[in-house]
N, C-alpha and C positions, 0 to 999 in steps of 0.2 A: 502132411506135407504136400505143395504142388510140385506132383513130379514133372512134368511138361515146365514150368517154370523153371526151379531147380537146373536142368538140363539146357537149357536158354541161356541160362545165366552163366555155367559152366563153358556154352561156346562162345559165348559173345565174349567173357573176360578170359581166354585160356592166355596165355603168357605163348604159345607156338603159335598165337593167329598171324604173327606178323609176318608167317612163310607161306601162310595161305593163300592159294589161288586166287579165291574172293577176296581177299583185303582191297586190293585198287579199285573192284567196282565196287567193293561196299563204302570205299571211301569217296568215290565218285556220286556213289548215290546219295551219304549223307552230306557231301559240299552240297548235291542239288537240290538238298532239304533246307538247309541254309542259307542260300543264295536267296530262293523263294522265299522264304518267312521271311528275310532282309528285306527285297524286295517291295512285299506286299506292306510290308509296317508300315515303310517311309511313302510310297503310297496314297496308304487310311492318314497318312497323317499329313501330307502335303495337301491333299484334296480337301481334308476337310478342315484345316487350315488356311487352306485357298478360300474355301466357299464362306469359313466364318466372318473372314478378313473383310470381303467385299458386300457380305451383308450387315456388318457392322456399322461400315462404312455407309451402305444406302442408306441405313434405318436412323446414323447420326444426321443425315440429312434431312430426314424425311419423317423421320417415327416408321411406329407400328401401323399405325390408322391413324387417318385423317377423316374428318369432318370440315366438309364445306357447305358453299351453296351450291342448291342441285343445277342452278340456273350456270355454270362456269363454263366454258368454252377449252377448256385444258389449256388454260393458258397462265401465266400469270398475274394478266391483269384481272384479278378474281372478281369475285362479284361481293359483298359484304353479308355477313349473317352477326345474327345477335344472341348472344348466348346469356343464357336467361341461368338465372341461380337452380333453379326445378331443375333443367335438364342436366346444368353438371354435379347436382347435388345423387339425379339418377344414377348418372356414370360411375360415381364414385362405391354403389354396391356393387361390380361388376370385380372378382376377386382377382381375376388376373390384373386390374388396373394398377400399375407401379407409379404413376405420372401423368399430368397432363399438363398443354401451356396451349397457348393462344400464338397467332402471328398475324402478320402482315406483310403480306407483298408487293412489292411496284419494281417493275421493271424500268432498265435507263440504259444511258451510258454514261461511262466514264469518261473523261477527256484531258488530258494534259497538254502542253505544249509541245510536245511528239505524237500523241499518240492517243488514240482513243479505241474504246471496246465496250462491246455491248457487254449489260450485267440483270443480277435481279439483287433489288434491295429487301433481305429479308428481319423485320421488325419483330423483335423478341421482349417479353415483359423479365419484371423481377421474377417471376414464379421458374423463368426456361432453365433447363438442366445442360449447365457448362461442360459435364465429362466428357464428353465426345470431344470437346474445341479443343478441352483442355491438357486430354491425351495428345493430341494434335500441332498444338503451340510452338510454333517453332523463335520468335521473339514477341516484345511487349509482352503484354496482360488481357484479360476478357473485359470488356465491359462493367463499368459500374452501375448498376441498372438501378439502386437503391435511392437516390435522389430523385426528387420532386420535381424537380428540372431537368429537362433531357438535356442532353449533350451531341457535338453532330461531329460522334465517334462513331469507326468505324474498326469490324475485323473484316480484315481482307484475305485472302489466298494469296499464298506465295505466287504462284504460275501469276496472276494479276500482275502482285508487287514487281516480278521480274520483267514480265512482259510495258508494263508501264513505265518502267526505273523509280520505283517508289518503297519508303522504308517507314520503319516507325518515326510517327513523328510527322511526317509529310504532309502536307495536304493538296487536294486535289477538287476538281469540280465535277457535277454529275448534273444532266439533263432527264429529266423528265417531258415526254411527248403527250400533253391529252388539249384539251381546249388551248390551250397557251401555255409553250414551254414553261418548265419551272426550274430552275437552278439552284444547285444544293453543294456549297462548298463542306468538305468532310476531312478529318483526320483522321491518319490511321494509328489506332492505337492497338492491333496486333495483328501477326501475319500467323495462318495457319497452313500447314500441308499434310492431305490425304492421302497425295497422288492416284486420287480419284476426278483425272481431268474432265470428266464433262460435268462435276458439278464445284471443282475447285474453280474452273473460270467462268462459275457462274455468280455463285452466291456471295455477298458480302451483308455482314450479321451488322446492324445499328438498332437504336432502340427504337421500340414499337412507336412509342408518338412521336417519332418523327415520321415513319410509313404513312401513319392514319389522317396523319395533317397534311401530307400530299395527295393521299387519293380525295383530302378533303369528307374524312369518316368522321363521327362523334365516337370521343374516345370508347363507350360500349358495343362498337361494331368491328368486327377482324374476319380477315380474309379466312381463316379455318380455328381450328383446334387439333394439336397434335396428342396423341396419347401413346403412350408407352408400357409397352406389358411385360410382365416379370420373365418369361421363356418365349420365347419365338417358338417352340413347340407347340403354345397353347393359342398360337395368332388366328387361327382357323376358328375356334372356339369362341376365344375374344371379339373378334369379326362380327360371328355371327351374334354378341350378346349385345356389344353397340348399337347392331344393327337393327336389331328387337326393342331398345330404346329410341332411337332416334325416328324409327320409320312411322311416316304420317303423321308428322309432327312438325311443325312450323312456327317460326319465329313472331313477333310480335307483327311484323311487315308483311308475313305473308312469306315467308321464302322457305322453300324446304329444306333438306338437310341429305346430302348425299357424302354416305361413309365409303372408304377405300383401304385396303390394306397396302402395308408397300407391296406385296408381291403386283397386285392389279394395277399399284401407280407407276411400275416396273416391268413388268411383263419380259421386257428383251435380256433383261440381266437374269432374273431368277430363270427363263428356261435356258439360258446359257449356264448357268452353273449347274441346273437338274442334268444337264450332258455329260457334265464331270462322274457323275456315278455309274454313267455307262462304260467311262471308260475305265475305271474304278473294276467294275465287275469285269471288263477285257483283261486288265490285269494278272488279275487274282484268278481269275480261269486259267489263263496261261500258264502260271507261273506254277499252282497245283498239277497240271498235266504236265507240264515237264517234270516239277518234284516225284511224282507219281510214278511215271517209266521210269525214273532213276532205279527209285526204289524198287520196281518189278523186275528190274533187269539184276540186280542187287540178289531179289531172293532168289534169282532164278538160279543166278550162279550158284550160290550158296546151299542149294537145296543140293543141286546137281555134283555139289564138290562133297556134299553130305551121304550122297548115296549110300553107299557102306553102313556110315551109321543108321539109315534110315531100313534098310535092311535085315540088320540084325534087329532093329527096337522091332521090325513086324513078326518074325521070327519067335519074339519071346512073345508073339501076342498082343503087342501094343496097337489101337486101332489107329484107324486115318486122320481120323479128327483131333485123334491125343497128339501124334506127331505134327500135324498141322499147326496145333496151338503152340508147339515148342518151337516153329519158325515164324510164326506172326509173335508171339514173345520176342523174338528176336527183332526182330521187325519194329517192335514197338521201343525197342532199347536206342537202334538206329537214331529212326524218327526223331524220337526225345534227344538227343543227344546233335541233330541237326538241328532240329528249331530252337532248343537250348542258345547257339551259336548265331544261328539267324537272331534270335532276340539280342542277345549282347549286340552284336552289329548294325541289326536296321535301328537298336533304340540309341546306340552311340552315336550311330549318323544324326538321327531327327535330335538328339540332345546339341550336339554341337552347332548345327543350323540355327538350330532354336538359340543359343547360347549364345554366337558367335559370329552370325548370319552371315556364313561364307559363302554363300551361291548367292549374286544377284540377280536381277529381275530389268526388266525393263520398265518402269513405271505406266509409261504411255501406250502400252500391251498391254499390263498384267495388273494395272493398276494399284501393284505396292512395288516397294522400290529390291524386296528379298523372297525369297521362298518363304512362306511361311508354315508355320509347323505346329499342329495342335495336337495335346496327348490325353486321345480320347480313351481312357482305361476298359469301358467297356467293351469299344471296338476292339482292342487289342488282344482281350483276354478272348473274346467272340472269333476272333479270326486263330489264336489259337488251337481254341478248340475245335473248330471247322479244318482245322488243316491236319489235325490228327485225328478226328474219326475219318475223313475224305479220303487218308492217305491208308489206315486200315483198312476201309472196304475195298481202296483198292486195289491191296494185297489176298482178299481172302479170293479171289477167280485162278489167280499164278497159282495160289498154294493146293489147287487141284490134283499140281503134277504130280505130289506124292501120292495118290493112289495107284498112278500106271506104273509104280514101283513095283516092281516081283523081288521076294525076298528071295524064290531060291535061283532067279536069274542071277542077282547079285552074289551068292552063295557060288553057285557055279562059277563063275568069270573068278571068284576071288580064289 
């Protein structure tokens, strides 16, 4: 039998602890174990809810990696490349590759009888992947992209649709600036919102040959190639396997080929959100040093209201470390029994948000219109466990005091 446990378990449950001295700070100390694990949950799970949110968001715009021509000016107005069967037949052994599509861009404006704004016309084939729009979709439908004949539909962003007074159905005109204006009357046939404003008022989605017939392309030439990989974990990996393919490799005309991942077509967004984890780790440092002294202060009491017993146990011979272990025992019953509490509440909170999105956001700040909330189970279980070895070790420096116990000073006094 563990005597040191045994004896743990007998103080921690005695039915008389509730006239004990330590009860308020050991109850003090387990709220401050709960208060923190609450804390840090909702947290791991706003932040990285946050960060998924916004890079979802880039990557529906953008993909994973792009391929262009290397000749581009970072502009819209691209340069054309030719994608030849060989190189996408390449890409296609590359195992994180989930998708790829083609596009075309040309930049304009928009113009109505109020009101005009600048935009980019981005051209999309039958192959392009609607989930992103279609998660998105706030009226009409996506594009038919399946006919032989294009159509000169378009999907818009809300922020546009609002800012212009324009709805499903509408139509509008749109300028084109290069040798000689070109004029392109369009319908909208769906409005989507990100509330991702700098690229909701930027982009509006219509079919590739209508883009290629304004920049005046044969239909085999497009401004890039977007591809899409199964984890944004593997993007780095991915990057560099593209990049192994594509490099020193030129198209029928002579144009090279210049790949990008979103983080490098992004740069200001991804190290704005790599900020996020610093303040992340401010958190969770904090909130463990405070849990921490709770608890020390906790067993100091307790050690100190134990005297007597501690006492007598060295008296019959029991050593430092055996007594030691029967207050970190204790200690360990605390803890558990805080973050126990802490879990029900910080995962009640992130459930209900998530559920019920009762905190909003500023869209044009935060770029979604709620907190959002993702339930990364291994984080959870990871920050568990970190919070209950962190808060044992440190417990075991306090638990020193029991050696400057003299059992026959205590003997004496008593």
């Amino acid at each position: 039998m563990n005597l040191e446990l045994f004896i743990a378990k007998r103080i921690h449950f005695e039915k008389k602890g509730e006239k004990n001295v330590s009860r308020p700070a050991v109850r003090i100390a387990t709220i401050g174990i709960a208060v923190g694990v609450a804390v840090m949950l909702v947290a791991i799970a706003v932040v990285v809810g946050f960060k998924q949110e916004i890079r979802n968001k880039t990557i529906g715009f953008g993909s994973h990696i792009q391929i262009t021509n290397f000749d581009n000016n970072n502009s819209y107005e691209m340069q054309p490349i030719k994608l030849n069967d060989s190189l996408l037949s390449s890409l296609k052994s590359i195992p994180e590759l989930r998708h790829y599509q083609r596009f075309v861009t040309k930049p304009g404006i928009i113009k109505t009888e109020e009101h005009f704004e600048g935009m980019v016309l981005k051209g999309v084939g039958e192959e392009f992947d609607w989930e992103f729009f279609k998660s998105n979709l706030v009226e009409g439908e996506i594009l038919n992209l399946s006919d032989s004949t294009s159509r000169n539909e378009v999907i818009i962003s809300k922020m546009l649709a609002d800012m212009l007074q324009l709805k499903v159905g509408d139509a509008f005109f749109t300028y084109f600036f290069q040798e000689q204006v070109r004029v392109r009357k369009f319908t909208v046939k769906g409005i989507y919102s990100t509330n991702f404003a700098e690229y909701d008022k930027l982009f509006i989605l219509t079919d590739i040959r209508i883009t290629q017939r304004l920049n005046g392309w044969e239909p085999e030439y497009f401004s890039g190639l977007e591809i899409l990989i199964d984890d944004f974990e593997h993007l780095d990996k991915a990057h560099s396997e593209v990049y192994a393919k594509v490099a020193n490799r030129f198209d029928e005309n002579g144009n090279g080929y210049f790949v990008q991942n979103i983080k490098q077509i992004n740069p200001q967004i991804f190290s704005w959100l790599d900020l996020l984890d610093m303040n992340v780790w401010v958190i969770l440092f904090l909130m463990l040093a405070v849990a921490g002294f709770n608890m020390i202060s906790g067993l100091l009491i307790l050690i100190l209201e134990k005297t007597n017993m501690i006492g007598i146990l060295k008296s019959y011979g029991a050593k430092n470390w055996s007594i030691r272990k029967i207050f970190l025992y204790e200690s360990i019953f605390l803890i558990g029994k805080g973050m126990f509490w802490g879990n029900v509440i910080g995962l009640a909170i992130c459930f209900i948000q998530y559920q019920f999105e009762v905190i909003p956001l500023d869209p044009a700040s935060y770029y979604t219109s709620t907190v959002p909330i993702t339930f990364n189970w291994l984080y959870i279980i990871l920050l568990n466990i970190g919070t209950l070895i962190t808060s044992i070790l440190m417990l075991i420096g306090p638990s020193y005091l029991i050696t400057k116990i003299s059992p026959a000073a205590i003997i004496r006094y008593e």
